[in-house]
LUMKOL-619922 format. One record per residue (C-alpha): x, y, z; residue in one letter. Coordinates in steps of 0.2 Angstrom, whole numbers, plus 2048, in hexadecimal, padded with zeros to 3 digits. Layout:
# LUMKOL-619922
xx; yy; zz; aa
X; Y; Z; A
...
This chain:
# LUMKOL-619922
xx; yy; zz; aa
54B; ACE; 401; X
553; AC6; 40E; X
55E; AB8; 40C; X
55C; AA8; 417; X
56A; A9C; 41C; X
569; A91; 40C; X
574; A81; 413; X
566; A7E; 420; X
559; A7A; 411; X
564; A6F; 407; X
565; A5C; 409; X
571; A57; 416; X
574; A6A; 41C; X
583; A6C; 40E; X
583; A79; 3FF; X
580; A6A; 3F1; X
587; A5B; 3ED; X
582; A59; 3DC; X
579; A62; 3CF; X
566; A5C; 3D5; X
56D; A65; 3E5; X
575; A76; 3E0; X
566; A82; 3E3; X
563; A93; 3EF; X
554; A95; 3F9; X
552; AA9; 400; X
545; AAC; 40B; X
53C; ABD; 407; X
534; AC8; 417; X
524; ABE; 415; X
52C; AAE; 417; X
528; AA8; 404; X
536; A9D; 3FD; X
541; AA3; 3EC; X
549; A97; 3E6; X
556; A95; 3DA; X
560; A87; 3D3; X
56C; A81; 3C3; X
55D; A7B; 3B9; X
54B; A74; 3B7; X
550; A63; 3C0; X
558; A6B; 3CD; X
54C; A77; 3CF; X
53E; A6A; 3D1; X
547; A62; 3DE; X
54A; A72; 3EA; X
538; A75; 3E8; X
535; A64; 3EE; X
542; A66; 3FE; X
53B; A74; 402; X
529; A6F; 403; X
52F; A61; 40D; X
534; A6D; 417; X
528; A7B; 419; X
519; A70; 419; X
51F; A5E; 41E; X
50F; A5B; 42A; X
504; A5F; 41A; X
510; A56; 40D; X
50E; A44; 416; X
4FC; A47; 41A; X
4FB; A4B; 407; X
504; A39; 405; X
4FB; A2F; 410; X
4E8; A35; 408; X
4EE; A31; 3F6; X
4F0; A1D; 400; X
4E4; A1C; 409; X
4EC; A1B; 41B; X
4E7; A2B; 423; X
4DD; A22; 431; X
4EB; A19; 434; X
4F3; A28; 43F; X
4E3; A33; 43F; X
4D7; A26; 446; X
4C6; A21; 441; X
4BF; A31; 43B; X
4CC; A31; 42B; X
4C4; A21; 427; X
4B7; A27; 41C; X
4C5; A2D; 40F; X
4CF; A20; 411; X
4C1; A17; 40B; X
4BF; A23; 3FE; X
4CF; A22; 3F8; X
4D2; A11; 3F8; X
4C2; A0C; 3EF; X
4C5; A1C; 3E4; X
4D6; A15; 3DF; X
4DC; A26; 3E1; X
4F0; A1C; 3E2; X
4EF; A12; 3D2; X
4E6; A20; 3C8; X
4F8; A2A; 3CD; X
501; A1C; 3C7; X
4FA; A1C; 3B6; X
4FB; A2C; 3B4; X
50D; A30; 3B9; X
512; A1F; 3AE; X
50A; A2A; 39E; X
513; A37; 3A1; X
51F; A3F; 394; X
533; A3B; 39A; X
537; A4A; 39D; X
528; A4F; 3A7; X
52B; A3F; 3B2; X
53C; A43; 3B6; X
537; A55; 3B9; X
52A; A4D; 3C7; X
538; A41; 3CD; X
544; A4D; 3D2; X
537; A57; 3DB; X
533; A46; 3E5; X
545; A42; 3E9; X
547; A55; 3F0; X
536; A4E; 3FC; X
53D; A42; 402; X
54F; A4B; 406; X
545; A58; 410; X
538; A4D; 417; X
541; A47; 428; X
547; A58; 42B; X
537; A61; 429; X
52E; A52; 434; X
539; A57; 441; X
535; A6B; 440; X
522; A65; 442; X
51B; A61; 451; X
50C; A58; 449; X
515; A48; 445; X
51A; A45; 458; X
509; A4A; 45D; X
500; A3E; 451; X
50F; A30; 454; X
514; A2F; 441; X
524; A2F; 438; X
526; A34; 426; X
523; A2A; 41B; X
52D; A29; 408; X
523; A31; 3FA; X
521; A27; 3E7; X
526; A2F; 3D6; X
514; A2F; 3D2; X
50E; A36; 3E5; X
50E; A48; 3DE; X
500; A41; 3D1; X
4F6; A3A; 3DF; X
4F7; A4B; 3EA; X
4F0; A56; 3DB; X
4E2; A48; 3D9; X
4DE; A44; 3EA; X
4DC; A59; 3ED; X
4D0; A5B; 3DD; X
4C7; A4A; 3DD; X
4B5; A52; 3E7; X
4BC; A65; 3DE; X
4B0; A60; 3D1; X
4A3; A5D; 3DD; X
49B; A4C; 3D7; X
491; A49; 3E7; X
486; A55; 3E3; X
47D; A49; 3D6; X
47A; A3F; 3E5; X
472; A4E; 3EE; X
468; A50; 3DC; X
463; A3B; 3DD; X
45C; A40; 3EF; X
451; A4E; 3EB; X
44B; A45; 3DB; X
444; A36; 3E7; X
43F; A40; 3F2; X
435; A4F; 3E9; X
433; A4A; 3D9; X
440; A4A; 3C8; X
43A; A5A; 3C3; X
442; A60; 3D3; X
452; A58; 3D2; X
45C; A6B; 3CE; X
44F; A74; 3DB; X
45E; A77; 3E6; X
46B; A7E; 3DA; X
478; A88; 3DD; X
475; A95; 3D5; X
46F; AA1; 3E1; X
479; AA9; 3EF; X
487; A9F; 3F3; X
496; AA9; 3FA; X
4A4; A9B; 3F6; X
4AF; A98; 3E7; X
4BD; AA4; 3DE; X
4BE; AB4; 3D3; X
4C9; ABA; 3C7; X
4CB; AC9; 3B9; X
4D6; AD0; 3AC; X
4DA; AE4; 3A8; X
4DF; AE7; 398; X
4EF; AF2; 395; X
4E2; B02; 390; X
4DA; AFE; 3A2; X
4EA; AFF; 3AC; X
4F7; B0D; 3B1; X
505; B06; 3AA; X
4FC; AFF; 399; X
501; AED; 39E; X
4F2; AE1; 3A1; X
4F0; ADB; 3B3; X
4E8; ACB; 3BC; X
4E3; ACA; 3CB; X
4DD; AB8; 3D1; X
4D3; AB5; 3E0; X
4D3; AA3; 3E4; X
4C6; AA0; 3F1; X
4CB; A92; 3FF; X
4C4; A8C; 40E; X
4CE; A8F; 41D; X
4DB; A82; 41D; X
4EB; A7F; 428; X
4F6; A7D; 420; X
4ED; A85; 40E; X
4EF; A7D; 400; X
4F9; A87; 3F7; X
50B; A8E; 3FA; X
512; A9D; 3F3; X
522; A9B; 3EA; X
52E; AA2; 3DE; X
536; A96; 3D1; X
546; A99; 3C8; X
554; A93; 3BD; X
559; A94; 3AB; X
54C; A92; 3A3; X
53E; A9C; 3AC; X
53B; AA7; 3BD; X
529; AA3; 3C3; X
521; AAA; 3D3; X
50E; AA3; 3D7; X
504; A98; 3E1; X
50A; A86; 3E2; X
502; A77; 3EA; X
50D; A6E; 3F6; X
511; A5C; 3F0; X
50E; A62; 3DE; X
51D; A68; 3D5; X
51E; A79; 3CA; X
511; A86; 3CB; X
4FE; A83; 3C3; X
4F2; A8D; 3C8; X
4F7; A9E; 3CE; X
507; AA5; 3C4; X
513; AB5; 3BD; X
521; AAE; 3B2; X
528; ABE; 3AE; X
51E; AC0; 39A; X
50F; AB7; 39F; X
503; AB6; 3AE; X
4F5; AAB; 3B1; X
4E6; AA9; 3BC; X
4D8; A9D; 3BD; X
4C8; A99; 3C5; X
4BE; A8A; 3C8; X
4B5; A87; 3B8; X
4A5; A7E; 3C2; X
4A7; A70; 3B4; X
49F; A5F; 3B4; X
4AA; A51; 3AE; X
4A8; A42; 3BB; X
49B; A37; 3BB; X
491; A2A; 3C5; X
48A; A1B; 3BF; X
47D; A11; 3C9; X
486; A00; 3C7; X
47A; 9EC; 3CA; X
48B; 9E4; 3D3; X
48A; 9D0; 3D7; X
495; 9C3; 3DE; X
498; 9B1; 3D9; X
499; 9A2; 3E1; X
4AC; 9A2; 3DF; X
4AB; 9B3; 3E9; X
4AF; 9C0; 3D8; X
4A6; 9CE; 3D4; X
49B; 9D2; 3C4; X
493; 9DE; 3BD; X
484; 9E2; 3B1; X
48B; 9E9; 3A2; X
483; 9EF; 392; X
486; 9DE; 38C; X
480; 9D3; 39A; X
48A; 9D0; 3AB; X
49D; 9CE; 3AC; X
4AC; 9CD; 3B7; X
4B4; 9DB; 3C1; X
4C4; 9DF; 3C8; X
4C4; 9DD; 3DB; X
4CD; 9DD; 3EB; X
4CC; 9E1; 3FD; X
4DA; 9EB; 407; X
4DB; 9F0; 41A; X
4DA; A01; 421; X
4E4; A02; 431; X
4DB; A0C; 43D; X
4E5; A16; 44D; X
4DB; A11; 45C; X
4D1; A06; 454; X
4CC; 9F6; 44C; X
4D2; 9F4; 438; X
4C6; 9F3; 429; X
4C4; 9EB; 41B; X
4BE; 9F2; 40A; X
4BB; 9EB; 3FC; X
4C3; 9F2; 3EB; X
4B7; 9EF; 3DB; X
4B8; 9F8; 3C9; X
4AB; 9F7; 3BD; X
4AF; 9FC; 3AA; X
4A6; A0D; 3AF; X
4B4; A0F; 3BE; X
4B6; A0A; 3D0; X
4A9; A07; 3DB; X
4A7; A14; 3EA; X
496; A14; 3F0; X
48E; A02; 3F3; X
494; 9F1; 3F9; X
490; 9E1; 3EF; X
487; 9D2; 3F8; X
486; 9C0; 3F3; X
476; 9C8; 3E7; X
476; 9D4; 3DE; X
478; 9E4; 3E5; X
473; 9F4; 3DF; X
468; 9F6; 3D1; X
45B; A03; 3D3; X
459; A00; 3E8; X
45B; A13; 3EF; X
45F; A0E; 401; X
46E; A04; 3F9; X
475; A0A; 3EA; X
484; A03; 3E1; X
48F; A12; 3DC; X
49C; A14; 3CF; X
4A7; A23; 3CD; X
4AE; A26; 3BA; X
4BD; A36; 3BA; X
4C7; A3A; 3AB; X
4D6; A37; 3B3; X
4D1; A22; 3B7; X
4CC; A22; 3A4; X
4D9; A2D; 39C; X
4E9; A29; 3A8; X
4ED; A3C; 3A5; X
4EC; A49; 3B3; X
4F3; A57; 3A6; X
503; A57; 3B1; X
50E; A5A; 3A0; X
506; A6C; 3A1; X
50F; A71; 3B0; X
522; A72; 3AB; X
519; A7B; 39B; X
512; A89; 3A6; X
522; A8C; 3AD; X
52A; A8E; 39B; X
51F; A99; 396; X
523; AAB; 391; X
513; AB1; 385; X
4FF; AAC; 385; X
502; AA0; 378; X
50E; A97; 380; X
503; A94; 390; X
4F1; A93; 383; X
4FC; A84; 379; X
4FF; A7C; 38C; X
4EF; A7C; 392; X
4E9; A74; 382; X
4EF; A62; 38F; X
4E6; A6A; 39F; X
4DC; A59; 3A6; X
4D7; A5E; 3B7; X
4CF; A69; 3C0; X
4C5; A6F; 3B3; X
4CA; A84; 3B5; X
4C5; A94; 3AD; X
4D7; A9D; 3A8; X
4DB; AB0; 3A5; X
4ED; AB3; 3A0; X
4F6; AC3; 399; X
507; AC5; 391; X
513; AD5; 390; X
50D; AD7; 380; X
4FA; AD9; 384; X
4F6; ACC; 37B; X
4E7; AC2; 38A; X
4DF; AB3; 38D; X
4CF; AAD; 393; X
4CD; A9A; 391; X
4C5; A8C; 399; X
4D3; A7E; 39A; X
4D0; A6B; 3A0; X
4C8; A5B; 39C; X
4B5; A57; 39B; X
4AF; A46; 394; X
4A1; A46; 386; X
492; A3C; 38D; X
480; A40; 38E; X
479; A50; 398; X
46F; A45; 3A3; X
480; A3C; 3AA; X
484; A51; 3B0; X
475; A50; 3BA; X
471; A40; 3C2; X
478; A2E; 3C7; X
475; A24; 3B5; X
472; A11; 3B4; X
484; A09; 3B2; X
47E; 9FB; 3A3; X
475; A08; 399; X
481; A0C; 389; X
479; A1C; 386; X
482; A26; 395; X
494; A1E; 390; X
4A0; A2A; 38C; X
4A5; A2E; 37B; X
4B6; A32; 375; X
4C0; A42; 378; X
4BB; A50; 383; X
4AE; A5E; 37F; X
4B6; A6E; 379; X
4BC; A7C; 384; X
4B5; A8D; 381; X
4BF; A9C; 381; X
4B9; AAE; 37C; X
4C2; AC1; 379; X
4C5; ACC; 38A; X
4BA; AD9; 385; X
4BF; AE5; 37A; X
4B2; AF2; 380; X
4B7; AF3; 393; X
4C6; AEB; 392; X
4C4; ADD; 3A0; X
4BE; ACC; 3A2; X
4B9; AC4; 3B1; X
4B6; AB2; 3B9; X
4AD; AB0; 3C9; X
4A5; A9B; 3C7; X
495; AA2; 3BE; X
48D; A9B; 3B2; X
496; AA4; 39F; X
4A5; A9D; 397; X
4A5; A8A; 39D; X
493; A8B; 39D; X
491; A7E; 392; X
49B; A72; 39E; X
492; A72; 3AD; X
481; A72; 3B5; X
480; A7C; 3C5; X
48D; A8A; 3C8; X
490; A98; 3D4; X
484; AA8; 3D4; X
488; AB7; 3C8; X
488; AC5; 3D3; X
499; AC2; 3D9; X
4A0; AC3; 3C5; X
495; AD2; 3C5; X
49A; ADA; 3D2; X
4AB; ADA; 3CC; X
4A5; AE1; 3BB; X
49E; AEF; 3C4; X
4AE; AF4; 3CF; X
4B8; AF1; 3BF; X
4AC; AFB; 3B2; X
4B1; B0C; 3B3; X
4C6; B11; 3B2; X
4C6; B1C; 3C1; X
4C0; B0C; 3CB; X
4B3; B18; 3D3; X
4A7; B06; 3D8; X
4B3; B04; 3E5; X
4B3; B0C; 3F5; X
4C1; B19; 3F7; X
4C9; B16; 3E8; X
4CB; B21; 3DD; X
4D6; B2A; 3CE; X
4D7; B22; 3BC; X
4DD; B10; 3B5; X
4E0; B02; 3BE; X
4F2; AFC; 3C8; X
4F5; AEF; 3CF; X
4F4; AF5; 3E0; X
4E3; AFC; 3DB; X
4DD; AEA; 3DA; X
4DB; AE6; 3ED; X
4CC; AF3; 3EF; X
4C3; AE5; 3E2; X
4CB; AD6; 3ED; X
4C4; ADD; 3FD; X
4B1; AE5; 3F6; X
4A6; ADE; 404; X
496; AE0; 3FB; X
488; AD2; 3FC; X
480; AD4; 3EC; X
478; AC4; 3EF; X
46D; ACD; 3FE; X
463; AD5; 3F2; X
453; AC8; 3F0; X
453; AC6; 400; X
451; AD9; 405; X
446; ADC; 3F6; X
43B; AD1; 3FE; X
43C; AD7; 411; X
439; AE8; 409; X
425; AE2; 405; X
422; AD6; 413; X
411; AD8; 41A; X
40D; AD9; 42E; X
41D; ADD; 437; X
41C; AE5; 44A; X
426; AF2; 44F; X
434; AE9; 453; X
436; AE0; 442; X
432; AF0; 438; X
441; AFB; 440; X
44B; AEB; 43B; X
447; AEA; 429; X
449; AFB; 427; X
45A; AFB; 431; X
45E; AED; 424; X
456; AF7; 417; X
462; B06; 417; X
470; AF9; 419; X
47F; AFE; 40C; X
47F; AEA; 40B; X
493; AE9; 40E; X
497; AD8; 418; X
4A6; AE3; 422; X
4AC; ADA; 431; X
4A5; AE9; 43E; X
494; AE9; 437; X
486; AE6; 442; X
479; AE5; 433; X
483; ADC; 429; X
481; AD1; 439; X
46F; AD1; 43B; X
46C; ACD; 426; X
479; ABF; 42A; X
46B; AB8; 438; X
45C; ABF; 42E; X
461; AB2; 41D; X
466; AA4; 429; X
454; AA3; 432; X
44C; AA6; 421; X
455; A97; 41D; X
451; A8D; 42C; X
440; A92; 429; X
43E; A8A; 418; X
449; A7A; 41D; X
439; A7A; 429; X
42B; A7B; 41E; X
423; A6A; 41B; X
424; A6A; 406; X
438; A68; 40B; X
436; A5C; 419; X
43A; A4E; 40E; X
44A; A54; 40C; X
44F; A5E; 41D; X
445; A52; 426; X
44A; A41; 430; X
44C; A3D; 41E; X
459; A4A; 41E; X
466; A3E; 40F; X
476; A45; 416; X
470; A39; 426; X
46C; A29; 417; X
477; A1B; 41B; X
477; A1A; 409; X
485; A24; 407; X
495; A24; 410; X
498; A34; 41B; X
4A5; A3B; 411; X
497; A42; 406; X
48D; A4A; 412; X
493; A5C; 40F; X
48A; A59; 3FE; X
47A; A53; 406; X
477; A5F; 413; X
465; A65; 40E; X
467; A76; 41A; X
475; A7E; 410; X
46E; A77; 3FF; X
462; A83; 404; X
46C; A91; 407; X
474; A90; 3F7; X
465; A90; 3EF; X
45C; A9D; 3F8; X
45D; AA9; 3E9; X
456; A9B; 3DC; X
């Protein structure tokens, strides 16, 4: 470990000035930060300096999405979330929920924001992207920290896709609204797995955790090492957000989680109407009634400002839809009214007392009795202790409410999809005893009962395979009996498409092929299926799905969908939800199905 200059990372360039001050940062030969400081406070604050530091460009940007004013230095095309945001009230949500937290979680978050804003002005001037863009940091909010986590996992959950499900329902029918679902051979999303003690060469469990991202630059997470007093944590944190959530070893206990492909945000198809006076109602179970609204200015660079108006309903704000002198919305499919309801707008709780908890940790009870007040994301959990003792554990919130409210967009002033109180249960089962592993991969299996569309299997039984015999023997050049540690990367970097075997199976018995097109399926045939970089066939499969796809975005029973009347091209909807309308990789993802 090497150690770096530590006065340089400090507020004001001296060794301390007071206890939130008196840390070490070292600098190991990766570049990860350790640091180290008096106690929990203190600690919270380094982390905070140092992100300001490390990742200042990212930090502000983080900032200025929570408000609403990226457009302001990043022109028209941030526009869209702004909108989003501001509609979404992504700012005030943070606000509640930092105002619930417990005191000493608050001040926890507190310190962290004060070491922000001491390192902010010298981490803008290390990055060249504030001079390029003409922006000068700005001063981050005790409650900003709540707003980054909420503003990263706000679309995690992926409620767009019941507007992808409205589209294909109109279009093709109701019975075809979950024709496109993902359960087929998607290639995104995470994976995760568990070794017992009896599985592993050193008789204490191992995780390994394989979070999934798209490429980001900066990414969103950060890796850290954490320690004071009370605890000595090295993981994955999330720049902007204190402590370490998702990713972490504290020394007794580790922990790892996935995406749990949940459902637990909801729209609501909302009849919206303004009054002569110019207020807004809307049609409520009872009849029509008042709303909160108000209108606030995007600043745009290069461009002309705009105005959007804020309304909330009792079901949530309003992000999809804007309310004429009549009533808007209703049932019209070219202009729907569209409220969003989230737990965290409901509850004012982003399970942010849970952080500080992981940290403290030292056995799997401790972290199972923490994650008991995980709100959001909704993840799938492993965990292991030096005892042995494991964990596997769905851990989050998801609102009671009808199963149709999971699927599509529900009428707004129809009391049978309201939410009920408290949260549906989250499962939790035994690593198994037999095999001694447990894995997570997005499928459909522990948090099945929360969801409605998740990733395909073959990625969680893939894993199951390379894990199912102790010599490891699945994976390529591996060999010898249990698991380590270092053992794990031959599992991390497996390259085979277990996804490509329809699709093969199929070409394997097509009728009528020339020459040409018979030496190619038979090339593709004796294919080891690998997706390795310097493979030609694993090229040519690559181009072989994509023009099957093609192919059946063509043919006319789709057209309605992939046609001029392609929905992620409805002004309906506001391009920020396009991803989730795109009919061509819907498609793709659902080739299997």
């Amino acid at each position: 470990m090497t150690t770096a200059d530590v006065d340089s990372e400090r507020p004001n360039g001296r060794s301390g000035h007071g206890p939130a001050d008196d840390f070490e940062v070292f600098r190991d030969d990766w570049g990860i930060p350790h640091l180290k400081a008096g106690s929990a406070l203190a600690l919270a604050r380094a982390q905070g300096h140092n992100a300001a530091l490390d990742r200042a460009w990212q930090l502000e940007t983080e900032r200025h999405r929570v408000l609403g004013t990226t457009a302001a230095y990043l022109g028209a095309e941030a526009v869209d979330w702004d909108r989003f945001a501001r509609r979404a009230r992504l700012a005030d949500t943070a606000r509640r929920c930092y105002d619930r937290l417990a005191p000493e979680t608050a001040a926890w978050v507190s310190a962290y924001v004060a070491g922000v804003n001491a390192g902010l002005a010298d981490g803008a001037a290390r990055a060249p992207e504030f001079a390029a863009a003409g922006l000068a940091p700005g001063r981050w909010e005790p409650w900003t920290p709540l707003g980054v986590w909420l503003s990263t996992h706000i679309l995690f959950a992926g409620f767009p896709t019941k507007l992808w499900r409205e589209e294909v329902a109109r279009r093709l029918g109701d019975d075809r609204a979950t024709l496109f679902a993902t359960d087929g051979p998607g290639t995104s999303g995470s994976n995760g797995w568990l070794l017992t003690g009896a599985r592993t060469t050193t008789g204490a469990p191992v995780i390994a955790g394989d979070p999934h991202r798209f490429i980001e630059d900066p990414g969103v997470y950060q890796q850290i090492r954490l320690a004071c007093p009370e605890f000595d944590v090295v993981g994955l944190a999330v720049p902007g957000v204190p402590g370490i959530a998702h990713f972490g070893h504290a020394g007794g206990v580790a922990w790892a989680i996935t995406n749990a492909m949940a459902d637990y945000q909801d729209l609501y198809r909302e009849q919206l109407r303004r009054t002569a006076d110019g207020d807004v109602e809307a049609l409520g179970p009872d009849g029509w009634y008042a709303v909160h609204a108000h209108t606030e200015t995007v600043e745009v660079a290069g461009g002309e400002p705009e105005t959007v108006e804020v309304v909330e309903t009792d079901r949530g704000p309003v992000i999809i839809g804007d309310v004429t002198g009549d009533v808007a919305g209703g049932e019209a499919p070219d202009a729907p009214v569209i409220s969003l309801r989230y737990p965290p707008r409901v509850s004012g709780d982003l399970g942010f007392d849970v952080l500080p908890a992981l940290l403290r940790a030292r056995t799997v009870a401790d972290l199972d009795t923490a994650l008991d007040g995980w709100a959001e994301p909704v993840n799938v959990v492993l965990a292991a202790d030096t005892t042995g003792a494991t964990l596997h554990r769905v851990a989050g919130h998801v609102p009671v409410r009808p199963q149709a409210n999971r699927l599509r967009v529900v009428p707004a002033h129809d009391p049978a999809y309201a939410w009920r109180e408290g949260g549906e249960p989250t499962p939790r089962t035994e690593v198994d005893p037999v095999t001694g592993t447990a894995v997570m991969a997005n499928e459909r299996g522990l948090a099945a009962p929360l969801g409605i569309e998740f990733a395909p299997p073959h990625r969680a039984r893939r894993i199951r395979e390379l894990l199912g015999t102790p010599s490891g023997a699945g994976a390529r050049g591996l060999t010898g009996p249990p698991w380590s540690s270092a053992d794990m990367a031959a599992v991390h970097t497996d390259t085979r498409l277990a996804s490509s075997r329809q699709l093969l199976s199929l070409l394997a018995w097509a009728p009528d092929l020339g020459p040409d097109a018979e030496r190619l399926r038979d090339r593709l045939l004796l294919w080891d299926r690998h997706m390795d970089a310097d493979s030609a066939d694993a090229t040519l499969y690559s181009r072989l799905r994509a023009d099957v796809v093609h192919r059946l975005a063509a043919h006319p029973a789709l057209r309605p969908v992939t046609g001029d009347a392609d929905p992620w091209r409805s002004p309906a909807y506001p391009p920020l939800f396009r991803p989730w309308l795109a009919a061509v990789p819907r498609i793709g993802y659902a080739l299997e199905t």
